[in-house]
C-alpha positions as CSV (number, residue, x, y, z in Angstrom):
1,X,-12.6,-1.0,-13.3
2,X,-13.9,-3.9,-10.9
3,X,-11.1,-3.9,-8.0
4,X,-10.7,-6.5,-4.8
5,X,-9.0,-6.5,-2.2
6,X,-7.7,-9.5,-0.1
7,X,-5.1,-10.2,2.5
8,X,-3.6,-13.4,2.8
9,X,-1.8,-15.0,5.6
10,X,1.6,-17.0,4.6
11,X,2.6,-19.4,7.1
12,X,6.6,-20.0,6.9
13,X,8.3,-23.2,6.4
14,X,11.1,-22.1,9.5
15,X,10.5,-19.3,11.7
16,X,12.1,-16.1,10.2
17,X,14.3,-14.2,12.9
18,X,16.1,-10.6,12.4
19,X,17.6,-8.4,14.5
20,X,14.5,-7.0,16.1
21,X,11.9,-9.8,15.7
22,X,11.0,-13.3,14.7
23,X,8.1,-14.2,12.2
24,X,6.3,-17.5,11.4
25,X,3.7,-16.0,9.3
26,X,3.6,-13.1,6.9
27,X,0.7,-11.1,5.7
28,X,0.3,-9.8,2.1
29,X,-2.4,-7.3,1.0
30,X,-3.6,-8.4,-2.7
31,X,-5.5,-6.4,-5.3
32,X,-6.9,-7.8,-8.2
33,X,-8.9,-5.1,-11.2
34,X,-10.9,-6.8,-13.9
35,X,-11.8,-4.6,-17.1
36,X,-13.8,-6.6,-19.1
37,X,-11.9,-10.1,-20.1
38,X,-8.7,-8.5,-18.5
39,X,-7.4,-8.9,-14.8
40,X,-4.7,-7.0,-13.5
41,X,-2.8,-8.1,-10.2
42,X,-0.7,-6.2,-8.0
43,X,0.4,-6.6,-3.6
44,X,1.6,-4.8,-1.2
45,X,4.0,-6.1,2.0
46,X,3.5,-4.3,5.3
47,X,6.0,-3.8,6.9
48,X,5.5,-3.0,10.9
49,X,9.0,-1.5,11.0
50,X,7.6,1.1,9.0
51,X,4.6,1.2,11.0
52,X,2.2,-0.4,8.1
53,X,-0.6,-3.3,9.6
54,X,-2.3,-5.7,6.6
55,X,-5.7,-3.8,7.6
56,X,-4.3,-0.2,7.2
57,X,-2.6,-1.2,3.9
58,X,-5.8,-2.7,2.4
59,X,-7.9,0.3,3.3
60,X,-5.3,2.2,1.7
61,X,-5.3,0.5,-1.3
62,X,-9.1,0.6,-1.7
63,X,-9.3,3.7,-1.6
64,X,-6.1,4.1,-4.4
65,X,-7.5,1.9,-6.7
66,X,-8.8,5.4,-8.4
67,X,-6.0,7.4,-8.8
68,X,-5.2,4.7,-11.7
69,X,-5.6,6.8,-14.9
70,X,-8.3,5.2,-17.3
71,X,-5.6,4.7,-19.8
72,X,-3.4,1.7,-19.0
73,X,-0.5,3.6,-20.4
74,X,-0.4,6.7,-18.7
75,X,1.8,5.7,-15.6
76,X,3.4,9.7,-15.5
77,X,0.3,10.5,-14.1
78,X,-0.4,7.2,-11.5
79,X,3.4,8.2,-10.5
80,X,2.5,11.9,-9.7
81,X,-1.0,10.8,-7.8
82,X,1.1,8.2,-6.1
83,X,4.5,10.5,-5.0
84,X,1.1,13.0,-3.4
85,X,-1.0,10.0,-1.9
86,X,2.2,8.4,-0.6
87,X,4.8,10.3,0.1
88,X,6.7,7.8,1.8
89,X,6.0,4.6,-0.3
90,X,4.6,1.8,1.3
91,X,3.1,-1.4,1.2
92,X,0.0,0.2,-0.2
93,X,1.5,2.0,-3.0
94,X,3.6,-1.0,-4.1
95,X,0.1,-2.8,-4.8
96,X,-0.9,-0.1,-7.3
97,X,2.2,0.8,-8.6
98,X,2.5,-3.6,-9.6
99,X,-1.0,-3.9,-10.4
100,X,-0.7,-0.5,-13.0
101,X,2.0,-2.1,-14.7
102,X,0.5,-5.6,-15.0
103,X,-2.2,-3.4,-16.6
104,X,0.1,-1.6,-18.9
105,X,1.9,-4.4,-20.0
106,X,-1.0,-6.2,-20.8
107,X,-3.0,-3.7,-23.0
108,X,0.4,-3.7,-24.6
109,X,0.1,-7.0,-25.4
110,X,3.4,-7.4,-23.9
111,X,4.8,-9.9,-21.0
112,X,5.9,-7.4,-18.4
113,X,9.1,-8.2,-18.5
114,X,9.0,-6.8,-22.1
115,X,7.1,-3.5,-21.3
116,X,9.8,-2.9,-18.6
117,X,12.1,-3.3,-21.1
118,X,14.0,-6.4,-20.0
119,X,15.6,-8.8,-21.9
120,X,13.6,-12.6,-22.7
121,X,15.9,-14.3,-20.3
122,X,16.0,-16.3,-17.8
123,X,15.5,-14.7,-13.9
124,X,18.8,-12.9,-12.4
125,X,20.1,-14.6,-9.9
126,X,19.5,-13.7,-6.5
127,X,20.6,-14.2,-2.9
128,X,19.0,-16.5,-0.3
129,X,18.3,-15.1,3.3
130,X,19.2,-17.1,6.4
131,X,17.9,-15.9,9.4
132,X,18.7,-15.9,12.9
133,X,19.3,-18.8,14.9
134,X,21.8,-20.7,16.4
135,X,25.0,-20.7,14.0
136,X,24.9,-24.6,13.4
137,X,21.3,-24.3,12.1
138,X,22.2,-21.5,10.1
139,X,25.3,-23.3,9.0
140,X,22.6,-26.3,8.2
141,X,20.4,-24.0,6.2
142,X,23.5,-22.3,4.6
143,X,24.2,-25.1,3.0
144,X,20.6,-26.6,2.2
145,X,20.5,-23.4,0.3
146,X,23.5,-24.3,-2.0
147,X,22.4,-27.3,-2.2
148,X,19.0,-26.3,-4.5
149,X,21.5,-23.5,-6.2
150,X,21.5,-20.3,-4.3
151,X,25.3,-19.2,-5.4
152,X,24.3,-15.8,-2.9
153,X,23.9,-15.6,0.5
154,X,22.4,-12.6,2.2
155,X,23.3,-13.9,6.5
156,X,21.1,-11.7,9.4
157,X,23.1,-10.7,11.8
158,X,22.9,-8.4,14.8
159,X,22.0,-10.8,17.5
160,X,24.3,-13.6,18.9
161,X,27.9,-13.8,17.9
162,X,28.6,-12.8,14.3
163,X,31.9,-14.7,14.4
164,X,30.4,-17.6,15.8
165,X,28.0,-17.8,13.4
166,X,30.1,-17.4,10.1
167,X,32.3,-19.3,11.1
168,X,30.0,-22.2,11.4
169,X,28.6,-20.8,7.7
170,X,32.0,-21.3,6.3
171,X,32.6,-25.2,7.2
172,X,29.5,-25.6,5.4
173,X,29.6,-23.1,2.5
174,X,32.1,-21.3,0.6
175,X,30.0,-19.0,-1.9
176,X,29.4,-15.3,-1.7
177,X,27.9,-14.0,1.6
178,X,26.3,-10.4,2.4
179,X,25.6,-9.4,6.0
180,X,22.6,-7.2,7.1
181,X,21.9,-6.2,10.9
182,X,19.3,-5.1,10.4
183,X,19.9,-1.4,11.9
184,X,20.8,-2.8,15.0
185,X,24.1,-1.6,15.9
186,X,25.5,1.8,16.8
187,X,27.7,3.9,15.0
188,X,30.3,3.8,17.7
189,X,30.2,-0.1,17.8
190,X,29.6,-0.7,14.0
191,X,33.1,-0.4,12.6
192,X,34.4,-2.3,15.4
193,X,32.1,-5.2,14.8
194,X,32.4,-4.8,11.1
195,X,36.4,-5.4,11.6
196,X,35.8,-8.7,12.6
197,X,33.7,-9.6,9.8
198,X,36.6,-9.4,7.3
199,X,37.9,-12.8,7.5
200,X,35.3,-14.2,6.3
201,X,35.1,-12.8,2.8
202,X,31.8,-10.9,3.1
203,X,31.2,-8.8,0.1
204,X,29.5,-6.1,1.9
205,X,27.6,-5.2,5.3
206,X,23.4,-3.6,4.9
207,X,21.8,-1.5,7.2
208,X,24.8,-1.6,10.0
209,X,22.7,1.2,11.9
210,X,19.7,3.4,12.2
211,X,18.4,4.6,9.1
212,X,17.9,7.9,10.2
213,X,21.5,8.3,11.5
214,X,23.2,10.3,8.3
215,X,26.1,11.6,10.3
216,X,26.8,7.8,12.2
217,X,26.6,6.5,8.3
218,X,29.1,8.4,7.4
219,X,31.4,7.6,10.2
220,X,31.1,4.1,9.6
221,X,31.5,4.1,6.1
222,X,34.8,6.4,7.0
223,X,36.0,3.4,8.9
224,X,34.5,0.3,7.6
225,X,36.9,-2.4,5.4
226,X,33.5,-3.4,4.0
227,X,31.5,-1.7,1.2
228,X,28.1,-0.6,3.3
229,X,25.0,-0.8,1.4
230,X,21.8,0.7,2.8
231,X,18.4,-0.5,2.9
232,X,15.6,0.6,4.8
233,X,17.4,4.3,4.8
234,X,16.3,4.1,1.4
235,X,12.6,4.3,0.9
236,X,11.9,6.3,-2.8
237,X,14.2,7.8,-5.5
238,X,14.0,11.2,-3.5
239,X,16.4,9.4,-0.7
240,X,19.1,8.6,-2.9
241,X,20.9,11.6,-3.2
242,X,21.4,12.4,0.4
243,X,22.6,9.0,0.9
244,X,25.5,10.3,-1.7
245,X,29.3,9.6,0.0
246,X,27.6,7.4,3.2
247,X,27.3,4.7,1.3
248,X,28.7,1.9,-1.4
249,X,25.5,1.1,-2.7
250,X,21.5,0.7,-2.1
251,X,19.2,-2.7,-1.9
252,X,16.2,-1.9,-3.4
């Protein structure tokens, strides 16, 4: 197996603000393996809140390229290489994980989709992000965004005044809306913050507070009129469990 390894550098159409910092350009760690006619594909998305950098990933996936068993169908044993090589996930692991099952799926003879097990359909639907900004130009995007079809919005919040800003969302949009903080508020303030969220019809709140705060998840779940979903408290299967009674539900 013949294996590259590129990064690329995605510049964004409108600058991409959370609660702890605004991006204009993204990078993403591709691999690509040819056997013969065959080329598999698979990337990886740092992620500095993690602590990953597009030059640590891409080592990392170089050097993982061989734990890839020679037969395309064996992913039990990628898995168990991976779960040792990685114990956390990552960026890195992502990459081989995607490229393995492009892989399998193709010495299958299958479309992915198919080897995973999915039906011929069209796409789910999924949610559209708006990021930080000033709530009439999220309000502006909002609505751009139901404009080309999104039926979903996920709104960042966790910065600036989260009544302000969906209440400017909803005089332009009147579709489903999730929140996500992005970790950035305390367990003691969460609840009270989520209280206020409530007129607005939001379907649930991600991420209210540090991931590693079980005990504070709990609390607010204890309190909150919202469903809490978590996010980057989950990170693999293993995470799931513990997470049991703190939360409504996980993004993955």
């Amino acid at each position: 197996m013949n294996a590259t390894v590129r990064t690329v550098e995605l510049h964004l159409t409108v600058p991409f603000a959370i609660s702890r910092a605004t991006l204009t350009t993204k990078k993403v760690v591709l691999v690509e393996a040819r056997e013969g006619e065959r080329v598999s594909r698979g990337e990886g998305v740092p992620d500095a809140f993690f602590g990953e950098d597009a030059d640590a990933v891409a080592r990392a996936v170089r050097d993982s390229v061989a734990l890839i068993p020679d037969d395309p169908q064996d992913l039990a044993t990628l898995k168990a290489r991976l779960d040792e090589r990685f114990p956390h996930g990552g960026a890195a692991c992502c990459a081989i994980d995607v490229l393995a099952h492009d892989r399998a799926a193709q010495a299958a003879g299958v479309p992915l989709r198919a080897f995973l097990g999915l039906a011929p359909a069209e796409p789910p639907p999924t949610s559209f992000t708006i990021g930080l900004a000033e709530p009439e130009v999220m309000a502006e995007r909002a609505a751009a965004a139901a404009a080309k079809g999104f039926s979903v919005l996920k709104v960042k919040l966790g910065a600036g005044d989260e009544v302000a800003i969906l209440r400017a969302i909803r005089e332009r949009y009147n579709g489903a809306i999730r929140v996500d903080p992005n970790a950035a508020w305390t367990a003691d303030e969460a609840p009270r913050r989520i209280d206020r969220l409530v007129p607005f019809g939001i379907e649930f709140v991600e991420q209210p507070i540090a991931p590693d705060d079980l005990e504070g998840l709990l609390r607010v779940r204890e309190r909150s009129p919202l469903p809490i979903v978590v996010d980057e408290a989950a990170v693999r299967a293993r995470d799931v469990p513990r997470l049991a009674g703190a939360c409504d539900g996980i993004n993955v």
